[in-house]
Structure formats: structure tokens, C-alpha cells
PDB file of N, H, CA, C and O in Angstrom:
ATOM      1  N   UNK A   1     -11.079 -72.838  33.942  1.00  0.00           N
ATOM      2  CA  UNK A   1     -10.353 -71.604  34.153  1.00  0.00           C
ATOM      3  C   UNK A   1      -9.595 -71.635  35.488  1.00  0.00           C
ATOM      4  O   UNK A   1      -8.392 -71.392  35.591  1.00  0.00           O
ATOM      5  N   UNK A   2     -10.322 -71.921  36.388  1.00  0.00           N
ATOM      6  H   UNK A   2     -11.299 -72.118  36.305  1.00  0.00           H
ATOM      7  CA  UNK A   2      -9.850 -71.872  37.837  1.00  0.00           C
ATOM      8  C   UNK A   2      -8.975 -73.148  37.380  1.00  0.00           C
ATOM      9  O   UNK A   2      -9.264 -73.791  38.389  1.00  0.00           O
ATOM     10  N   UNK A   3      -8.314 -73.840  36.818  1.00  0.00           N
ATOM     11  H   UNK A   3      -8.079 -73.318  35.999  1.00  0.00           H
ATOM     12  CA  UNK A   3      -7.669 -75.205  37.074  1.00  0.00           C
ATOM     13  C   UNK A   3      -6.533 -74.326  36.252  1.00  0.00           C
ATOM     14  O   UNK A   3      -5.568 -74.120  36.987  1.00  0.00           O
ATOM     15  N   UNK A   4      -6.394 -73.821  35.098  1.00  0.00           N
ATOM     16  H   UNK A   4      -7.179 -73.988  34.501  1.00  0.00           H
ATOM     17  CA  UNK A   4      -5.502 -73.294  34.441  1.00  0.00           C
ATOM     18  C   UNK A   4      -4.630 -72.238  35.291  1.00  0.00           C
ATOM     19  O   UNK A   4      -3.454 -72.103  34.953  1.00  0.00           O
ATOM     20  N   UNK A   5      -5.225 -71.327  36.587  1.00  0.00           N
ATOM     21  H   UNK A   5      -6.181 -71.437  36.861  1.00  0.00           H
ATOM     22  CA  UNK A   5      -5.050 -70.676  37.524  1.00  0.00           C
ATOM     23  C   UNK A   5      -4.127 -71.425  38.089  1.00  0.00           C
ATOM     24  O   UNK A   5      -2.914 -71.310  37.920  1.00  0.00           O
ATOM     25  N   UNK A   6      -4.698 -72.231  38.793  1.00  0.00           N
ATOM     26  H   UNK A   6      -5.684 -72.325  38.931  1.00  0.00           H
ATOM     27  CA  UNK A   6      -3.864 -73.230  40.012  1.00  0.00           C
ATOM     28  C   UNK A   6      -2.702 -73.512  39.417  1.00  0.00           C
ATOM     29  O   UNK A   6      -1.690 -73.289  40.080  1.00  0.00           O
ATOM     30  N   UNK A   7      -2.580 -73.953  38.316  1.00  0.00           N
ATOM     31  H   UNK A   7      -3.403 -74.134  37.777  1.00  0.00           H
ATOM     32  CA  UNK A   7      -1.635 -74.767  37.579  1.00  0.00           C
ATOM     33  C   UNK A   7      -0.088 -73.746  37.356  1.00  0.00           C
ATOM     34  O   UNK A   7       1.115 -73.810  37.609  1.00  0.00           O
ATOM     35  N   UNK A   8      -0.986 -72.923  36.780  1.00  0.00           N
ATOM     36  H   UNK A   8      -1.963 -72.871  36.574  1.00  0.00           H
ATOM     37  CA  UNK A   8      -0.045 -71.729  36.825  1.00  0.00           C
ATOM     38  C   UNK A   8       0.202 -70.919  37.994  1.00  0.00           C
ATOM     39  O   UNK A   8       1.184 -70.178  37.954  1.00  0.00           O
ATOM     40  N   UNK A   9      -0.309 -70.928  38.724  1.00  0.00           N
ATOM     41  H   UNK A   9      -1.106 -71.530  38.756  1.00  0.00           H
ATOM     42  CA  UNK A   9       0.185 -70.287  40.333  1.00  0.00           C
ATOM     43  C   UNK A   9       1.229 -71.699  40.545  1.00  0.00           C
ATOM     44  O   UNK A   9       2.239 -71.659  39.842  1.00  0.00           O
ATOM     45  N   UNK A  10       1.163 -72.233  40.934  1.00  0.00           N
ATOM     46  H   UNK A  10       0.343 -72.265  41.505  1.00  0.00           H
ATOM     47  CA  UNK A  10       1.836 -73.562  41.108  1.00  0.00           C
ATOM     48  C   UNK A  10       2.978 -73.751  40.060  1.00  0.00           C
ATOM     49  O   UNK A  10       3.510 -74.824  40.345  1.00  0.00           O
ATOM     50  N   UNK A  11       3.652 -73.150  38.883  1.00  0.00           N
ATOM     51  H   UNK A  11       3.220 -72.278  38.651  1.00  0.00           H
ATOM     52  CA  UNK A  11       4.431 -72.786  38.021  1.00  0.00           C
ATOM     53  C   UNK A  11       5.238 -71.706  38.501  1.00  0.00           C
ATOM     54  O   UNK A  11       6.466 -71.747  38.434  1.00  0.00           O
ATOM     55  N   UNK A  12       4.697 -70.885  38.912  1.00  0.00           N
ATOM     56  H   UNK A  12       3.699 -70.852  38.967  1.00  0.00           H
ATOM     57  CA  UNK A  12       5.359 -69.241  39.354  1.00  0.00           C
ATOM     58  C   UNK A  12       6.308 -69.687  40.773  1.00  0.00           C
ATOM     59  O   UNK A  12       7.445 -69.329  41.080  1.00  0.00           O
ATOM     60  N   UNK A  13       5.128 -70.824  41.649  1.00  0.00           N
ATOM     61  H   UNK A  13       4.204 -71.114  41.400  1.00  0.00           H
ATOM     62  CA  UNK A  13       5.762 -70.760  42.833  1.00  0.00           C
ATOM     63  C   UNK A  13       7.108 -71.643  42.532  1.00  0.00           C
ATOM     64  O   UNK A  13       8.205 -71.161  42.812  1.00  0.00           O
ATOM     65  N   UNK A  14       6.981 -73.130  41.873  1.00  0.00           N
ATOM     66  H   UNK A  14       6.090 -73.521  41.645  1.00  0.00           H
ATOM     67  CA  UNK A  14       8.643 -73.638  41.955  1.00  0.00           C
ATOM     68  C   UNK A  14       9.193 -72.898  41.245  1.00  0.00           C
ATOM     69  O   UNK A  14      10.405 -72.803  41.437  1.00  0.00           O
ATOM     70  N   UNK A  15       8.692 -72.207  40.329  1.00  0.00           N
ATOM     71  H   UNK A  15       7.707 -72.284  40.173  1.00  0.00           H
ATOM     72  CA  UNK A  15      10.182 -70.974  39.677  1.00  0.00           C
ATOM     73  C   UNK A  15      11.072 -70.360  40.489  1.00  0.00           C
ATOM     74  O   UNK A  15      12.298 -70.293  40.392  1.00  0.00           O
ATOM     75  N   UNK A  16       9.946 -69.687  41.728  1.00  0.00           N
ATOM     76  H   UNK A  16       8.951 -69.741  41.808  1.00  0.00           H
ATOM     77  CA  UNK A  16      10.560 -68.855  42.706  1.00  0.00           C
ATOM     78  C   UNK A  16      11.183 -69.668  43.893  1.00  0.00           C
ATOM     79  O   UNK A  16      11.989 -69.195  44.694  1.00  0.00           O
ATOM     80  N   UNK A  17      10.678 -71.022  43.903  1.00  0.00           N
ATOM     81  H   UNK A  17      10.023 -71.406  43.252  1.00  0.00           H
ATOM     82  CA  UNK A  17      11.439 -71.494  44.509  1.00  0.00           C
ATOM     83  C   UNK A  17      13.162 -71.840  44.150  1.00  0.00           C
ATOM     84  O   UNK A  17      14.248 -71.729  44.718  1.00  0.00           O
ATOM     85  N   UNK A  18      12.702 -72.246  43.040  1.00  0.00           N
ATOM     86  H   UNK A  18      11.819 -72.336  42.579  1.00  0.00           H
ATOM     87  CA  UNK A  18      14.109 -72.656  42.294  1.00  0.00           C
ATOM     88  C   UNK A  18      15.135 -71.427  42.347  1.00  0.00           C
ATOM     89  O   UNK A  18      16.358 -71.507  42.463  1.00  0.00           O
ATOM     90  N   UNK A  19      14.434 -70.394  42.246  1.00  0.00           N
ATOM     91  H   UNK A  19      13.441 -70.330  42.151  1.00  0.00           H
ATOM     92  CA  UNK A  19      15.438 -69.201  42.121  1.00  0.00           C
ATOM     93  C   UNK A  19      16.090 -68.943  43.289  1.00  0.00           C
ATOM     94  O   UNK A  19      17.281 -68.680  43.453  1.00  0.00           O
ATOM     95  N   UNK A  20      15.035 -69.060  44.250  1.00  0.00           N
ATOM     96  H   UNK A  20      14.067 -69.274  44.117  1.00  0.00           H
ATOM     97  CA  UNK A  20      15.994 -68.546  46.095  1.00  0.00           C
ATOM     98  C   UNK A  20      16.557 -69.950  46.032  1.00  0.00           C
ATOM     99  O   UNK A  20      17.370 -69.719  46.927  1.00  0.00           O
ATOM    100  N   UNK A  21      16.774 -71.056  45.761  1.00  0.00           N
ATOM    101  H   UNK A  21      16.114 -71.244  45.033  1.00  0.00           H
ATOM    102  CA  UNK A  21      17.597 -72.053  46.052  1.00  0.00           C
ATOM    103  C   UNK A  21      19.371 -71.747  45.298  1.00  0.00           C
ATOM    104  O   UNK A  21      20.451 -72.031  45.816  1.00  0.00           O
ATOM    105  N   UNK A  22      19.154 -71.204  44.188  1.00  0.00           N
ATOM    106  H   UNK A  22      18.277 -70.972  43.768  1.00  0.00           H
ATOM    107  CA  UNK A  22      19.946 -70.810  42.930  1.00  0.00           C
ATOM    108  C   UNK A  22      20.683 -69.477  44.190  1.00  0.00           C
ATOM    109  O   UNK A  22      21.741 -69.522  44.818  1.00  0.00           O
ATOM    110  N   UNK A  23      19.742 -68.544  44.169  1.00  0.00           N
ATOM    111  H   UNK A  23      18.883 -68.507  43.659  1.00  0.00           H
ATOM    112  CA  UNK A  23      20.670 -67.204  44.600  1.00  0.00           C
ATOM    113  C   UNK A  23      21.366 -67.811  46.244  1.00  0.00           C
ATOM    114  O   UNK A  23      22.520 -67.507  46.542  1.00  0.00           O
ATOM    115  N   UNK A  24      20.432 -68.738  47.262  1.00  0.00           N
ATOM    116  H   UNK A  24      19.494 -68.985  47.019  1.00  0.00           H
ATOM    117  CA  UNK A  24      21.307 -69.466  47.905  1.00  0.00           C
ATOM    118  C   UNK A  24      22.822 -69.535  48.097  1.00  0.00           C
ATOM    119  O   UNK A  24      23.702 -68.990  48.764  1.00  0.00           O
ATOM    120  N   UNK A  25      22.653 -70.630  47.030  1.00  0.00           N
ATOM    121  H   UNK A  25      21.939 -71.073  46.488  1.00  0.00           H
ATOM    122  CA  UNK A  25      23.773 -71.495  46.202  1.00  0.00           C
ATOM    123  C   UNK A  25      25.006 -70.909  46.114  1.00  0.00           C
ATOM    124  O   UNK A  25      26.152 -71.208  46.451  1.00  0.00           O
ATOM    125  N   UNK A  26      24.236 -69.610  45.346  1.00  0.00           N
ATOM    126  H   UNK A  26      23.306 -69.366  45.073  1.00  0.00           H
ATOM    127  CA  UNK A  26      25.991 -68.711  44.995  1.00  0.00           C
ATOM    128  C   UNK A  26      26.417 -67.880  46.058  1.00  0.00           C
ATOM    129  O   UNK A  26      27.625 -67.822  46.291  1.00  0.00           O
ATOM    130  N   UNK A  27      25.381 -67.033  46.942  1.00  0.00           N
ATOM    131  H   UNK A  27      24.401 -67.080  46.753  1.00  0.00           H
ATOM    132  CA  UNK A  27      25.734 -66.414  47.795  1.00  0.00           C
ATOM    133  C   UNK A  27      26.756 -67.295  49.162  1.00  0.00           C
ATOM    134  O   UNK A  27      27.568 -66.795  49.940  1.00  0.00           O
ATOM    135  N   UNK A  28      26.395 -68.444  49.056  1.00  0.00           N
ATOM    136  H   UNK A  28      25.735 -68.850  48.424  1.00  0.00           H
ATOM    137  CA  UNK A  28      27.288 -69.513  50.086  1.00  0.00           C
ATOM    138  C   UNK A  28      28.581 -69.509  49.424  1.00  0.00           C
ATOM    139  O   UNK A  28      29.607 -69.204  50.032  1.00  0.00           O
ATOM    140  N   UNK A  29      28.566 -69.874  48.067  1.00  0.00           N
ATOM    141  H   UNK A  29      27.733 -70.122  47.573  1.00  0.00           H
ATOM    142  CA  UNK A  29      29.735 -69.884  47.446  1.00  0.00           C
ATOM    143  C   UNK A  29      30.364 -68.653  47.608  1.00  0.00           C
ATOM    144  O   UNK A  29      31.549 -68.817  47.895  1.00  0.00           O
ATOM    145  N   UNK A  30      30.173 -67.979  47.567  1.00  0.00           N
ATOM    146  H   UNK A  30      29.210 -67.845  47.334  1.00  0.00           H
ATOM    147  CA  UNK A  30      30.691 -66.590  47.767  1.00  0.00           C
ATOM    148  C   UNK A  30      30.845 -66.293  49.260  1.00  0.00           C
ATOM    149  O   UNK A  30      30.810 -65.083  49.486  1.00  0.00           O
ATOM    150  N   UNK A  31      30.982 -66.948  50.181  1.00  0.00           N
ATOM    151  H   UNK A  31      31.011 -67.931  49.998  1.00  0.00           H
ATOM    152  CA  UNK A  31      30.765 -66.629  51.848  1.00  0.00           C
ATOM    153  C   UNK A  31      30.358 -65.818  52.159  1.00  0.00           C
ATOM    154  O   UNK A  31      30.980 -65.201  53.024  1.00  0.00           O
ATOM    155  N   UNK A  32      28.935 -65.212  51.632  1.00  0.00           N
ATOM    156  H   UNK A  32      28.430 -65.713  50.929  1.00  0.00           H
ATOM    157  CA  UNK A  32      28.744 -64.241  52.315  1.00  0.00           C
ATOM    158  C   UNK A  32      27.559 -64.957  53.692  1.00  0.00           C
ATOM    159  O   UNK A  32      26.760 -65.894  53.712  1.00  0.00           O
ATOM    160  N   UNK A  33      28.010 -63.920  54.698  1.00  0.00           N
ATOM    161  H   UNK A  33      28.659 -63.159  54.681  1.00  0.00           H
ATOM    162  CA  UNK A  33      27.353 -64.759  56.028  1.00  0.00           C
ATOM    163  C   UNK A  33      25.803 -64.849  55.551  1.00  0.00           C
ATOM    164  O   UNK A  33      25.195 -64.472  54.549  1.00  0.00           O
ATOM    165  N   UNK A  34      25.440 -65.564  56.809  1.00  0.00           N
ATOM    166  H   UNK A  34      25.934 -65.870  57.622  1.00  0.00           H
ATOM    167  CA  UNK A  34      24.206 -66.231  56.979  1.00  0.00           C
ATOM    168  C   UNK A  34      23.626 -66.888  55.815  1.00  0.00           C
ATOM    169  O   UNK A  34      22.402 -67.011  55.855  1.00  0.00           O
ATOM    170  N   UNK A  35      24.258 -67.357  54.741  1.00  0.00           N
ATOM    171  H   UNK A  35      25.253 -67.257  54.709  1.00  0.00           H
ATOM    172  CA  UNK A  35      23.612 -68.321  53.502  1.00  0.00           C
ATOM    173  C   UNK A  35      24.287 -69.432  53.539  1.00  0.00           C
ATOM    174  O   UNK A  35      25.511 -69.555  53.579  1.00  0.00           O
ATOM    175  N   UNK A  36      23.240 -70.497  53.521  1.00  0.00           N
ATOM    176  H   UNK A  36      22.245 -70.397  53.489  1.00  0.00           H
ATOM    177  CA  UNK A  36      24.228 -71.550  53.070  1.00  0.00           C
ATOM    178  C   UNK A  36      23.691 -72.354  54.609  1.00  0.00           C
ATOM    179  O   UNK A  36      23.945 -73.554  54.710  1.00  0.00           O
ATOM    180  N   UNK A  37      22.885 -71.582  55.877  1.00  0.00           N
ATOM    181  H   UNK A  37      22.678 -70.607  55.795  1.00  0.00           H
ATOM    182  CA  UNK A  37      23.251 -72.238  56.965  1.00  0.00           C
ATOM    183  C   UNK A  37      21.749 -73.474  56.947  1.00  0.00           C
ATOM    184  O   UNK A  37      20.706 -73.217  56.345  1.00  0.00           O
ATOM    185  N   UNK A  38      21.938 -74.504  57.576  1.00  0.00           N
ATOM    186  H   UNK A  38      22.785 -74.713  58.065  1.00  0.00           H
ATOM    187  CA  UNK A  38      21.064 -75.738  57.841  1.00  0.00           C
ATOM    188  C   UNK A  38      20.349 -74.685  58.995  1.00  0.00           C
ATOM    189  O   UNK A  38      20.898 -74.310  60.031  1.00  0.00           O
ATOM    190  N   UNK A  39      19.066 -74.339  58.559  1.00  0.00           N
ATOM    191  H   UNK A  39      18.620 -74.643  57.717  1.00  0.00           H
ATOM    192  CA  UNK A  39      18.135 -74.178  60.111  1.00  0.00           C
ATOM    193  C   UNK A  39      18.088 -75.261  61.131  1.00  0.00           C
ATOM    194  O   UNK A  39      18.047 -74.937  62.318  1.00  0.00           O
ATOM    195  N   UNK A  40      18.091 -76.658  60.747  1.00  0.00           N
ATOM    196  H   UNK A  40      18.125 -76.921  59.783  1.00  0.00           H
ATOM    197  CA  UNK A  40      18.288 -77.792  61.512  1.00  0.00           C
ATOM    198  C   UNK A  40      19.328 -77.729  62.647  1.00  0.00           C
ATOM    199  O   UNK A  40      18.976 -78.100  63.766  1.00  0.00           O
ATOM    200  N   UNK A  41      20.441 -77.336  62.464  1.00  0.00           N
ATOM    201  H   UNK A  41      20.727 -77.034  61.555  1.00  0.00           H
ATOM    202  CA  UNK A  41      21.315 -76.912  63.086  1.00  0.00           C
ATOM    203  C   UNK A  41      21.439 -75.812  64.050  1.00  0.00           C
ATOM    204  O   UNK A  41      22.252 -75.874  64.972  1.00  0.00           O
ATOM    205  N   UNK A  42      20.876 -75.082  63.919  1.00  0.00           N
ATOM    206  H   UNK A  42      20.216 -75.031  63.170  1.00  0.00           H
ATOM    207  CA  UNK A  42      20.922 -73.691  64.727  1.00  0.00           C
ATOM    208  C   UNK A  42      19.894 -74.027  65.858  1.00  0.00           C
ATOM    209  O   UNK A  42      18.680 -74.204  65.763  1.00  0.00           O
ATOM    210  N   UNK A  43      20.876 -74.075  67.176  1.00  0.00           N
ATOM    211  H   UNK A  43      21.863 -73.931  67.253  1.00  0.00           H
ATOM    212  CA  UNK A  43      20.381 -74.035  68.557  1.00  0.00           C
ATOM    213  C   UNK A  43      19.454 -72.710  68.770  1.00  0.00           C
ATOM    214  O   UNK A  43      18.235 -72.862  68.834  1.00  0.00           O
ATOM    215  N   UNK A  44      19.877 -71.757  68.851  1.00  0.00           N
ATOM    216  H   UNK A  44      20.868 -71.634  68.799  1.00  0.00           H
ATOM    217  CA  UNK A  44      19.287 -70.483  69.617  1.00  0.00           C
ATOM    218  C   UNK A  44      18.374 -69.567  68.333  1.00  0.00           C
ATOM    219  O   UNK A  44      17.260 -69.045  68.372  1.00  0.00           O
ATOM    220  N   UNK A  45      19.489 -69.665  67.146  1.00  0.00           N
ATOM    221  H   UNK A  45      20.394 -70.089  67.114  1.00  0.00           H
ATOM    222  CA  UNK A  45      18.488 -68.650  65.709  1.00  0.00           C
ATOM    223  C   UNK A  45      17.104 -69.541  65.210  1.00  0.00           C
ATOM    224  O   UNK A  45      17.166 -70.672  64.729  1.00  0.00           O
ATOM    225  N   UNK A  46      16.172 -68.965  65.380  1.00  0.00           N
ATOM    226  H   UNK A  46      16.122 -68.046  65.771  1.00  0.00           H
ATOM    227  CA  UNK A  46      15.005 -69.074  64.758  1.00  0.00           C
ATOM    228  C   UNK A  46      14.781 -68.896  63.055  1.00  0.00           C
ATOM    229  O   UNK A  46      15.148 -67.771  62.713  1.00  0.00           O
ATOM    230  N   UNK A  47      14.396 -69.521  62.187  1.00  0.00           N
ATOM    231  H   UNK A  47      14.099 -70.435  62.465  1.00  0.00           H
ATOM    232  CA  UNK A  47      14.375 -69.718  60.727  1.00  0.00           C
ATOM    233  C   UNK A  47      13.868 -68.186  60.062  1.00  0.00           C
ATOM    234  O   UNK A  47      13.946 -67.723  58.924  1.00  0.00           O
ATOM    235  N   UNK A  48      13.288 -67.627  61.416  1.00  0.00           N
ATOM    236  H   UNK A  48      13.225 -68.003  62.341  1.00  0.00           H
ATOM    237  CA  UNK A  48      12.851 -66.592  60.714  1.00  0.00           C
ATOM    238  C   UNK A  48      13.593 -65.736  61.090  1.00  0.00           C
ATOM    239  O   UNK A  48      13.392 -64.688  60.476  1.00  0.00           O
ATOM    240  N   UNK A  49      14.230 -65.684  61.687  1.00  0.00           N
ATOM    241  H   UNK A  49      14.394 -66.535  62.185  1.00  0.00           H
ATOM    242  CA  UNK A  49      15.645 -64.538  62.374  1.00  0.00           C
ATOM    243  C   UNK A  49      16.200 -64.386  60.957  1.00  0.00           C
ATOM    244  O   UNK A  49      16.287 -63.555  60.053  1.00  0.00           O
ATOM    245  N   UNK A  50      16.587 -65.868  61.314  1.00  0.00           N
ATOM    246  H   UNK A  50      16.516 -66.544  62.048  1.00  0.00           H
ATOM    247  CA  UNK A  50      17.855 -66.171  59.930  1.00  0.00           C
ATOM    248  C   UNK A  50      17.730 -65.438  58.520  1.00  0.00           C
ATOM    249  O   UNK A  50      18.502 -64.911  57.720  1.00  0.00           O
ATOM    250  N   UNK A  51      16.399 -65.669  58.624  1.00  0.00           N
ATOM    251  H   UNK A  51      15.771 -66.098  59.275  1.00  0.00           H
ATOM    252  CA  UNK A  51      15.473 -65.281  56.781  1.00  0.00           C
ATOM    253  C   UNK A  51      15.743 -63.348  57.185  1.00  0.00           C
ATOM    254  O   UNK A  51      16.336 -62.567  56.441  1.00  0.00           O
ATOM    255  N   UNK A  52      15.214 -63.057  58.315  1.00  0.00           N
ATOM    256  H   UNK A  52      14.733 -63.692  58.919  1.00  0.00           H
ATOM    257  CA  UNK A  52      15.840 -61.473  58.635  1.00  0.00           C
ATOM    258  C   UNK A  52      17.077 -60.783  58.531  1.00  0.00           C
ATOM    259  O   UNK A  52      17.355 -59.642  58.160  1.00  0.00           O
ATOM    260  N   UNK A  53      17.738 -61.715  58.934  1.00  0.00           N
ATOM    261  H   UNK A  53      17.511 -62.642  59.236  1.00  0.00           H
ATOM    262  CA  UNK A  53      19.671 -61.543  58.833  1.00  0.00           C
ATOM    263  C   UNK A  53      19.772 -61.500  57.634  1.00  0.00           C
ATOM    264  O   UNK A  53      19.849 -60.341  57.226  1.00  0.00           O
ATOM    265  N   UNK A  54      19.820 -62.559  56.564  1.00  0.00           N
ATOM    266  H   UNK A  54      19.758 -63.500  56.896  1.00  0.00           H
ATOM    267  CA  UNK A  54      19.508 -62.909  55.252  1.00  0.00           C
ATOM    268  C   UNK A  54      19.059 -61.507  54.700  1.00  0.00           C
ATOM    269  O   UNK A  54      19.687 -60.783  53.927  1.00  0.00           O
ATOM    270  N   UNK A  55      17.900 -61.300  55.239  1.00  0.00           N
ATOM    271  H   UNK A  55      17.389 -61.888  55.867  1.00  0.00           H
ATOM    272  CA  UNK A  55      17.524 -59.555  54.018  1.00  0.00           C
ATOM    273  C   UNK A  55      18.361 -58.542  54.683  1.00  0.00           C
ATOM    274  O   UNK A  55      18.594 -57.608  53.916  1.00  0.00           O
ATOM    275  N   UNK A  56      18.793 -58.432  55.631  1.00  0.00           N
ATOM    276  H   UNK A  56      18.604 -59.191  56.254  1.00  0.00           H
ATOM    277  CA  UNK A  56      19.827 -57.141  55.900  1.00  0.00           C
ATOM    278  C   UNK A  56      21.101 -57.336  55.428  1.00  0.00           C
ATOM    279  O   UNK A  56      21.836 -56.371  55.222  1.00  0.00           O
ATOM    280  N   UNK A  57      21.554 -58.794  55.174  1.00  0.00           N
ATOM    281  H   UNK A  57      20.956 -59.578  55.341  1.00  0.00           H
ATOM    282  CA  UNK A  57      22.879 -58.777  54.330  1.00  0.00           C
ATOM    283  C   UNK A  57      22.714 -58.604  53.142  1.00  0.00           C
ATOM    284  O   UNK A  57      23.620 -58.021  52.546  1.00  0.00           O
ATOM    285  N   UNK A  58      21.766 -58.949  52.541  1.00  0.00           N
ATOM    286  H   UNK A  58      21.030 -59.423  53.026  1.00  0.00           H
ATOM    287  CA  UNK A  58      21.316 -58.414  50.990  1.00  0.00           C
ATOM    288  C   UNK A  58      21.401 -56.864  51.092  1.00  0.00           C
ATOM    289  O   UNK A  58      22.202 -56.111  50.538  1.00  0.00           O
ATOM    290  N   UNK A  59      20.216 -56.529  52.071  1.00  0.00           N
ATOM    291  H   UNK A  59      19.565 -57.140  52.522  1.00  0.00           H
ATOM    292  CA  UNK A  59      20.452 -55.097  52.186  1.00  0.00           C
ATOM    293  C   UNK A  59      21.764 -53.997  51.786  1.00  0.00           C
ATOM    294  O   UNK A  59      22.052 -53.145  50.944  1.00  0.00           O
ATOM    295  N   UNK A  60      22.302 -54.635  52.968  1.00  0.00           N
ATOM    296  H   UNK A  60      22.069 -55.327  53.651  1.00  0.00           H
ATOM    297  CA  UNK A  60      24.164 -54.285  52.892  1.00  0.00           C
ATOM    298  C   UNK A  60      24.931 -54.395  51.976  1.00  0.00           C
ATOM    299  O   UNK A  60      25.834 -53.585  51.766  1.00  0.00           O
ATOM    300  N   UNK A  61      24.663 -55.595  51.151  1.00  0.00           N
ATOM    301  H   UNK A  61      23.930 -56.253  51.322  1.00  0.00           H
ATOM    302  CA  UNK A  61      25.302 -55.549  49.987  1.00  0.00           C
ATOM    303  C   UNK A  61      25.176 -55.220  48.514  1.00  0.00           C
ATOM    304  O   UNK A  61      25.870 -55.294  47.500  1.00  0.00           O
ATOM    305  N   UNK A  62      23.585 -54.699  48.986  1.00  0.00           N
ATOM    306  H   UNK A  62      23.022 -54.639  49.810  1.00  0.00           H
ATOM    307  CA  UNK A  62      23.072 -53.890  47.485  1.00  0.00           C
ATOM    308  C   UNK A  62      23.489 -52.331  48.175  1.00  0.00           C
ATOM    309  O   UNK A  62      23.925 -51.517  47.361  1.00  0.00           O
ATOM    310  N   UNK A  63      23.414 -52.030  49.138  1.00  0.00           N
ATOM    311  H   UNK A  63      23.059 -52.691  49.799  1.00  0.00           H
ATOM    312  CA  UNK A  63      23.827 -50.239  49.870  1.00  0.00           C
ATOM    313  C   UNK A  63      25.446 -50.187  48.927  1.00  0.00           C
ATOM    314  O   UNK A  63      25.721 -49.270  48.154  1.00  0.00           O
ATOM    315  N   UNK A  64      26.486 -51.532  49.251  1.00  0.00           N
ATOM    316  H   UNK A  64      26.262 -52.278  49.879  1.00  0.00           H
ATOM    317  CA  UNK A  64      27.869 -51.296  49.175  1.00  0.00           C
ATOM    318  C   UNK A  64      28.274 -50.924  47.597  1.00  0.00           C
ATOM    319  O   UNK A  64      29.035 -50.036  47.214  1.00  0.00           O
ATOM    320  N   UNK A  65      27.346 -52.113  46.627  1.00  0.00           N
ATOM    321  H   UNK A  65      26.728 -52.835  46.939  1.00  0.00           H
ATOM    322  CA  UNK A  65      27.968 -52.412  45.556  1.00  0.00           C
ATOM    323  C   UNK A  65      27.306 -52.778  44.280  1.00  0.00           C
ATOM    324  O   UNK A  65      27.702 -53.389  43.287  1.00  0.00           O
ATOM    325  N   UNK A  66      25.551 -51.915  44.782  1.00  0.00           N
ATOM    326  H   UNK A  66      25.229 -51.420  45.588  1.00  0.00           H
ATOM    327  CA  UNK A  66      24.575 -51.700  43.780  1.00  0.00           C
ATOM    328  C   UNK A  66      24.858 -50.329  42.912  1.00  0.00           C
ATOM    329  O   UNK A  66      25.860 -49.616  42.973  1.00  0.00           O
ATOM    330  N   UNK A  67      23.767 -50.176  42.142  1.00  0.00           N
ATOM    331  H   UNK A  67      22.953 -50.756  42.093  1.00  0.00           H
ATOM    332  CA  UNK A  67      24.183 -49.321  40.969  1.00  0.00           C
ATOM    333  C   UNK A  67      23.737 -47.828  41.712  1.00  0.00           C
ATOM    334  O   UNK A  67      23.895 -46.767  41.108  1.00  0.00           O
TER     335      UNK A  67
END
């Protein structure tokens, strides 16, 4: 039981991974800021700033042009 658990927790998670890689993807394509950026790269922003910036532009853009 507990192995059928794991297996499937471990299913859910690359789904969800796959998906923030996917919504990524398009949101870069679409320029909207802060997606798309290499954390590797960023001198001064911290990964978790970034991931913060990231939900307030979502934010902003579900406020502008959600239902």
C-alpha cells in the first residue's frame, strides 16, 4: 500500500512539474516579465524573490484579464 502511495505521489509531482515547466514556456513566449529568467544568472535576485515576482505577475494578470 505504502509503495502504491509513493509511486503515485511521485506521479502527481512530475505532472506538476511538467506543468510549471509548460506554463513557463508560454508565459516567456509571451514576454511577460520575470519568466523565462536562468536563476544562474541573476547577480543580486534570489530564486525565491524571483518565484515572488513570478506570483505577483500572475497576480496582475489574472486582476487585468481574468473572468
Amino acid at each position: 500500500m505504502q509503495a502504491e502511495l509513493d509511486a503515485y505521489d511521485m506521479k502527481v509531482y512530475k505532472a506538476q512539474q511538467e506543468m510549471h515547466k509548460s506554463m513557463t514556456a508560454e508565459l516567456k513566449t509571451l514576454g511577460v516579465p520575470f519568466f523565462g529568467m536562468r536563476t544562474d544568472s541573476l547577480v543580486k535576485l534570489k530564486e525565491a524573490e524571483l518565484l515572488e515576482l513570478q506570483k505577483k505577475m500572475l497576480r496582475h494578470l489574472e486582476d487585468m484579464y481574468g473572468p
